[in-house]
Phi, psi and omega in degrees: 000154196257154159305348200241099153247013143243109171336315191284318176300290158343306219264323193292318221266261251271320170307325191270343163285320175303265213310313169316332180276311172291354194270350208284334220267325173301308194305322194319288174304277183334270183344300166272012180290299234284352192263326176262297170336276191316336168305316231269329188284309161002266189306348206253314189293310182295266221299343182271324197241025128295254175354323222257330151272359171292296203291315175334296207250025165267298153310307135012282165315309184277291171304350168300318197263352161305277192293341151303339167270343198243354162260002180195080184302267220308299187285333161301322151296326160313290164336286179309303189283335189287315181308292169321300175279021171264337196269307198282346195269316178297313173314305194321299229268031199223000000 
């Protein structure tokens, strides 16, 4: 005689392993909503702070190349005229 000599039982046995399969496939997907938020805050935070030493030496950069034009006028005017006519000697030639 088989384990299953009621039809109905086999059927009941196989539903509840289905919902047992579908509860294990939600806890999964939950699991991995909460694994990608955190990645994601992660990622959000390094990239906030990333920025934020991009601009820190941007500043940086800038008041540096301020106080260097403002300790030496003349040659940041060289510097400025010399560029310029190399951006314009390059345009011509496109």
């Amino acid at each position: 005689m088989s384990q299953y000599s009621d039809p109905n039982a086999k059927s009941t046995d196989m539903r509840q392993g289905f919902r047992d399969d579908v509860g294990h496939v939600k806890d999964d997907l939950s699991r991995l909503k909460e694994d990608v938020s955190t990645t994601a805050r992660d990622i959000s935070g390094a990239a906030r702070s990333g920025i934020d030493a991009v601009r820190e030496q941007g500043t940086e950069t800038v008041d540096h190349a301020r106080d260097a034009i403002r300790a030496n006028p003349l040659a940041a005017a060289a510097i400025a005229f010399g560029a310029g006519v190399l951006l314009a000697s390059m345009m011509r030639r496109m």
